[in-house]
Legacy VTK file of the C-alpha trace (Angstrom):
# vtk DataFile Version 3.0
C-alpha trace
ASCII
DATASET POLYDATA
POINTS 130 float
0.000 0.000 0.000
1.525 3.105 -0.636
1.651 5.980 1.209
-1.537 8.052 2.543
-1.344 12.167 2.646
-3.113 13.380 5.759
-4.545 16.584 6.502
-6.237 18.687 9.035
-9.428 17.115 8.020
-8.785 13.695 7.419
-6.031 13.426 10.840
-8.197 12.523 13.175
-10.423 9.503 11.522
-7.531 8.424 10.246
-5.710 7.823 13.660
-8.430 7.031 15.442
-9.238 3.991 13.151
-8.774 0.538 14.372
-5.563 -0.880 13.387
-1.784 0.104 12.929
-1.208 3.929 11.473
2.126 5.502 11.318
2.653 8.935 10.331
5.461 10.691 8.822
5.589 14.924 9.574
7.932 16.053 6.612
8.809 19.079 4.515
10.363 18.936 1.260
12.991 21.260 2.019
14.146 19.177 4.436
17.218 17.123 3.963
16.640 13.967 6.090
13.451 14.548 5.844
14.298 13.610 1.758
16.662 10.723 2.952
13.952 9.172 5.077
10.904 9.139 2.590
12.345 5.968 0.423
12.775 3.928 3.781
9.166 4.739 4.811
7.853 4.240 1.377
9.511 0.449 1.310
7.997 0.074 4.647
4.772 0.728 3.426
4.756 -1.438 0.651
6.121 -4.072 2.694
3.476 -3.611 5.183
0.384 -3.436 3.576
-2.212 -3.669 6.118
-0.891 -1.152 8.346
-1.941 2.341 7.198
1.904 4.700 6.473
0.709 8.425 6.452
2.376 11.338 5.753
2.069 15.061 6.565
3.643 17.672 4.985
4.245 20.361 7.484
4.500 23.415 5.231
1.012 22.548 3.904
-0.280 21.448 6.825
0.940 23.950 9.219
-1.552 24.290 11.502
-2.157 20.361 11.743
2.122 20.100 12.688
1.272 23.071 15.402
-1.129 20.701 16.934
0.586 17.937 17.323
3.704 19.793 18.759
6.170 18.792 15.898
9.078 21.239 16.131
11.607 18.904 14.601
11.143 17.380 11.064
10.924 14.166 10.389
9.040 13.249 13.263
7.205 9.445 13.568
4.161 9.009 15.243
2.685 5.094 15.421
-1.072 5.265 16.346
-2.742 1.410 17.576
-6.682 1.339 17.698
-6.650 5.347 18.020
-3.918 5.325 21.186
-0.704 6.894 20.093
2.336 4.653 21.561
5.310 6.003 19.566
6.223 9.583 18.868
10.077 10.362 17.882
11.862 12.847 15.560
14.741 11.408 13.380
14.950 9.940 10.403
14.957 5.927 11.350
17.412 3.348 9.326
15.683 0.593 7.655
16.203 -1.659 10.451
15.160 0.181 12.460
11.952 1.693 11.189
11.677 -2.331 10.722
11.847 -3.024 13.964
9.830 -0.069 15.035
6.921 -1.752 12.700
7.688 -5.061 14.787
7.039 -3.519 18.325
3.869 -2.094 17.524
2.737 -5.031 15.788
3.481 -7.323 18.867
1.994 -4.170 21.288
-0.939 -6.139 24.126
-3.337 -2.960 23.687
-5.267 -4.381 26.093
-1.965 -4.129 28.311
-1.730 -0.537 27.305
-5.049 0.462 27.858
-4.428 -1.011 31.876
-1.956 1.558 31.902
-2.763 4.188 30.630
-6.009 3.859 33.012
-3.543 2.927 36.097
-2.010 6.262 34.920
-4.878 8.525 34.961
-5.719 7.266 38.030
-2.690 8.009 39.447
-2.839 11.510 38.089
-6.495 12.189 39.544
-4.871 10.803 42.973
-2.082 13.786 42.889
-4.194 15.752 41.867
-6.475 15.392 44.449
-3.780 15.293 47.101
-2.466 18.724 45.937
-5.836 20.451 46.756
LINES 1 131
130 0 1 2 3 4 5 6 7 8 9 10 11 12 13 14 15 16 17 18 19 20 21 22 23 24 25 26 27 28 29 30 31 32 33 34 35 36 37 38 39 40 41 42 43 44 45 46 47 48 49 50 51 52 53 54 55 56 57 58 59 60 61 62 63 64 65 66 67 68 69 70 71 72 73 74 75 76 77 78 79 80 81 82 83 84 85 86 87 88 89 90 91 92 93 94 95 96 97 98 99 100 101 102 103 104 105 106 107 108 109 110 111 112 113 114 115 116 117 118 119 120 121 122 123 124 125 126 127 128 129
C-alpha cells in the first residue's frame, strides 16, 4: 500500500481507526526529511495492512502546530486510536523495521491497563495537591 497524505481534516479519523497507522511529519525542504521518505515508502509497501501516512508540514501547518512537531521528520505510530510512539529522526531501515515489529506485537489491552492505572494516578495527585 503506498503511502496516505493526511490533513487537518482527514487526521483525526484516520488515527483514530482501528488498526496500525504511522505517520510521517515532513517538509520537502528538508534534507533527512528527503533521505527518510524511500525507507518509509519500502515500509509501506512491505506492510500493507498497516496504514503509512504522511504530513507535509509546510502545507499542513496548523495540523504540525497541533501535534507539537518542532523537529522534522518526526514518527508518530497510532494502535486502535492510542498513540504509543512519537520520535523525531529519520529511522534506518532496520530500524523503522523493527519499530513496525514492536507495535505489531503491542498487548493494547496491556496498554489500555496503563494508561487507566495512569490517569488514576494523576487524579490521585491531583487530588492530594488540593
Amino acid at each position: 500500500m503506498a503511502t496516505v497524505a493526511l490533513t487537518l481534516d482527514t487526521f483525526e479519523k484516520t488515527i483514530l481507526q482501528e488498526g496500525t497507522v504511522f505517520v510521517d511529519f515532513w517538509a520537502g525542504w528538508c534534507g533527512p526529511c528527503m533521505q527518510f521518505a524511500p525507507n518509509y515508502e519500502a515500509a509501506s509497501e512491505a506492510n500493507p495492512d498497516l496504514v503509512f501516512a504522511k504530513v507535509d508540514t509546510e502545507d499542513q501547518q496548523q495540523l504540525a502546530a497541533a501535534m507539537n512537531i518542532t523537529s522534522i521528520p518526526t514518527i508518530m505510530a497510532f494502535k486502535d486510536g492510542i498513540g504509543v510512539f512519537a520520535q523525531a529522526g529519520a529511522l534506518p531501515r532496520p530500524m523503522l523495521d523493527e519499530l513496525v515489529s514492536q507495535v505489531r506485537a503491542l498487548d493494547m489491552d496491556e496498554v489500555r491497563s496503563d494508561l487507566a492505572r495512569q490517569e488514576a494516578e494523576a487524579a490521585g495527585a491531583e487530588r492530594a495537591e488540593a
